[in-house]
N, C-alpha and C positions, 0 to 999 in steps of 0.2 A: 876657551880663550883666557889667556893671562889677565887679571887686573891690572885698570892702566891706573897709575900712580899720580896726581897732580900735585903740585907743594905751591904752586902760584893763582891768585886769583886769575889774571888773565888768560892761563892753561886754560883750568875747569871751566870756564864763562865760554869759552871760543869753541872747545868740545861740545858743551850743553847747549849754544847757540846751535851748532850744526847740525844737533839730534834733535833739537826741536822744529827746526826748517822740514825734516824728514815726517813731523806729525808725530815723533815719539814723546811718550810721557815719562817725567821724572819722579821718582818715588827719594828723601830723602831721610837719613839718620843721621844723627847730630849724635858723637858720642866723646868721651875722655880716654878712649884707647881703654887698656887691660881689658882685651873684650873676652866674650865668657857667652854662655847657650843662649841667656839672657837677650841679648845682642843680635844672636843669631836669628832668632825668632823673626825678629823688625825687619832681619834684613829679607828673609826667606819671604811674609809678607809683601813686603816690598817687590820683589819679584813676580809675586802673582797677580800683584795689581798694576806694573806701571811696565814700560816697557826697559826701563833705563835705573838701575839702584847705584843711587850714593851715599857713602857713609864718610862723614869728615872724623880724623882725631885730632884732638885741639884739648889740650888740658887750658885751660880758662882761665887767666890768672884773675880774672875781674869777679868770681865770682869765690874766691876762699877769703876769708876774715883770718887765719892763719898762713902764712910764709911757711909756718913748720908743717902746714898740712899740705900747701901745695908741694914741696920739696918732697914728702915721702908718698906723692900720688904713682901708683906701677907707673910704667914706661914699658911696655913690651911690643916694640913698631914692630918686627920681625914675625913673631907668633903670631901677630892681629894681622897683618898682611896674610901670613896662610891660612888663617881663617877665614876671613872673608875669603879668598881664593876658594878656597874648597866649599863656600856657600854662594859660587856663582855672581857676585859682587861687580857689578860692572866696572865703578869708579871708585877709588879710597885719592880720597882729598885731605893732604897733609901739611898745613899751610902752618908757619913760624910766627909769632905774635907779631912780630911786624907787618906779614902780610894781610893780616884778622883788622890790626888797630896801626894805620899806616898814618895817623896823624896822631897816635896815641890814645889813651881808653880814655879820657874826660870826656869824650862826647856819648852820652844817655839816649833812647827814644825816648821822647814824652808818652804816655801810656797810663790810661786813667785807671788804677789797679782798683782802688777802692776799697784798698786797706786787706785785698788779699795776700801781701806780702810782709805785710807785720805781724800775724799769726803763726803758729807754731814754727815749723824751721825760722821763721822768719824770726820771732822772737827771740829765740838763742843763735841765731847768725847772722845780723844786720848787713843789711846792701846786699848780701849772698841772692836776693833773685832782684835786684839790678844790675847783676853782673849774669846770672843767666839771659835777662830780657834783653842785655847791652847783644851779647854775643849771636842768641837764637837768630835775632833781630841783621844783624852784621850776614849771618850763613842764608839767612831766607833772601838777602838783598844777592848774596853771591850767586848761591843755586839757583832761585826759582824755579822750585820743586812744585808739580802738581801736589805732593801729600809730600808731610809731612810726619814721618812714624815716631811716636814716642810710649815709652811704659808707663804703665799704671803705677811702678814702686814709687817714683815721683810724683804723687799723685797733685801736691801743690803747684808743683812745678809745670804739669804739663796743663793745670786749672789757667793759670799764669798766662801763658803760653796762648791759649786759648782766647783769654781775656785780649789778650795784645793783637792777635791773629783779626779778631772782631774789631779792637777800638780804632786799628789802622788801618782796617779793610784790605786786610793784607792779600791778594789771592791763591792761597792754599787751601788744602784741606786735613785737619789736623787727622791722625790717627790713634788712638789711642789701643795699645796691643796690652794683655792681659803680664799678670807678674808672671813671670822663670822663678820656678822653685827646686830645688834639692829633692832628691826620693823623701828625706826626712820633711823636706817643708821650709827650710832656709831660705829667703828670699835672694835668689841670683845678684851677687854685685861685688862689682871688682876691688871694693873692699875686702871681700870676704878672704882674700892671699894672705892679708895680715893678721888673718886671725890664727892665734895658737890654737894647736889641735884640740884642747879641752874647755876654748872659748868656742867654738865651731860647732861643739858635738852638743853643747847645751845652748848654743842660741836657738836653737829648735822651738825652742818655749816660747818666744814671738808668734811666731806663727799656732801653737797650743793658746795663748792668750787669745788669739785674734777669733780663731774658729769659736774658744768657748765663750767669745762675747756675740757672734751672731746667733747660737745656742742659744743663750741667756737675753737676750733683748728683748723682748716680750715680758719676762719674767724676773725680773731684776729691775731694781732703779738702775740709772745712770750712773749714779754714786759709790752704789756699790758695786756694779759692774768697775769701774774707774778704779776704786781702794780694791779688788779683787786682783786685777791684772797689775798694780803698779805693787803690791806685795810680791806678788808672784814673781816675778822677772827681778826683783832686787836679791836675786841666788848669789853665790857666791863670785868676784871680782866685774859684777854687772850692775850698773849702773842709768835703771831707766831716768830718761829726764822730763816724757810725758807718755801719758794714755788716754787718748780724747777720741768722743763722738765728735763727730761734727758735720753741719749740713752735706753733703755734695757739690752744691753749686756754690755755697757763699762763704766757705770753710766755719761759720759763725760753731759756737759750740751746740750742743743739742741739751736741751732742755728736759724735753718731751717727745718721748720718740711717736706720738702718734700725731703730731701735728709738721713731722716731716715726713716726707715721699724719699730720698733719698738720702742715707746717711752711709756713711765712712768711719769707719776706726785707726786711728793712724796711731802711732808709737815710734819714738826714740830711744834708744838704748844703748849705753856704752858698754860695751864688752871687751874688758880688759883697757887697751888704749885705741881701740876702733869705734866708732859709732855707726850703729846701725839703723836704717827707716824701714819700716813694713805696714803695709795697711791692708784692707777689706772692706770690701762692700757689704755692709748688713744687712743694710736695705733698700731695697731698689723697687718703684713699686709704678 
């Protein structure tokens, strides 16, 4: 069966209405288009859990701190339509800012974050996850999706997410699906098109950082774990901007890795004029 196409709220709302009357369940994925295996993954999950998979693209103006960054976000409707097609995709919900924010974006959820969003991303990109919260927030009121699929490479974002899911007693259920990597280790993301091919072949080293810091976590301070990988990744026209432990639940930084049960390594890095995020679970216990 062809994928049915929506661009209007009251489309997708009257379909989802009528498949939910039948008892079926909704799986959904919230994505910015240039989709990639990455992508694939959530939605292929999604399929084996719900009875009905939706994936929206909506590049998000509310959530870039650059104009110059939303301007050169892909755009590929046509390729991401046969992809989802050929990955069994029930619905692609393609809806115009107007339809997203039909009174315009000044209206926020209230949402008790708790200082999760002023930490890393959040520190070098202010409001960037008020404008993911404004939007998640806006697609979960549209769809009312039994589950909600999101990736680990966000991993603040889908913390976030989570937070807001619980503060609003939203009823979904979040998902969280493992990162898409390259044979080499590249973490899957639709940034990566913009990468020149000799920023590409050596971002590989993110991910060499990230493995040798759950190697070394036992056996290393934090410190020098930190000064190890932020040396390391400042190769040639790459530009890390951080390398941090930090709790799992509370993003706080980690101290002492034996007085947490869960920790994370996450990393920024420009690579050439792209920026890249990659993380890893250390520890999980």
């Amino acid at each position: 069966m062809t994928i049915r196409v929506y661009e209007s709220v009251e489309e997708i709302q009257t379909f989802i209405s009528q498949e939910k009357a039948k008892g079926k369940s909704v799986g959904f994925t919230p994505t910015m288009g240039a989709l990639h295996e990455g992508h694939m993954s959530l939605v292929r999950r999604s399929n084996r859990e719900n009875d009905i998979s939706v994936v929206s693209i909506f590049v998000n103006p509310t959530q870039f701190n650059e104009q110059t960054d939303l301007a050169k976000y892909p755009r590929t409707f046509k390729a991401d339509k046969k992809l989802l097609d050929e990955n069994n995709c029930d619905v692609l919900f393609f809806p115009s800012v107007k339809e997203i924010y039909p009174k315009g974006t000044g209206h926020r959820p209230k949402v008790k974050l708790k200082g999760l969003d002023q930490k890393l991303e959040g520190a070098f990109r202010p409001g960037h996850f008020d404008g993911v919260v404004q939007v998640v927030h806006r697609f979960l009121d549209i769809v009312k999706p039994n589950r909600l699929y999101m990736g680990q490479k966000d991993f603040q974002q889908f913390t976030i997410i989570d937070r807001m899911i619980e503060d609003l007693k939203m009823p979904v259920e979040l998902v969280v699906c493992p990162i898409g990597r390259s044979n080499a280790g590249l973490a899957l993301s639709s940034r990566n098109a913009r990468l020149k091919r000799q920023h590409k072949e050596r971002a590989v080293i993110i991910h060499q950082c990230l493995l040798w810091t759950k190697r070394h976590l036992e056996s290393h301070t934090i410190e020098e774990i930190i000064n190890y990988s932020m040396t390391r990744l400042a190769i040639q026209d790459f530009n890390p901007e951080y390398f941090l432990l930090v709790d799992g639940y509370s993003l706080s930084e980690v101290k002492n890795v034996n007085k947490h049960k869960y920790i994370v390594a996450l990393t920024a890095v420009w690579a050439g004029e792209v920026r890249l995020i990659d993380n890893m679970i250390v520890k999980k216990v």
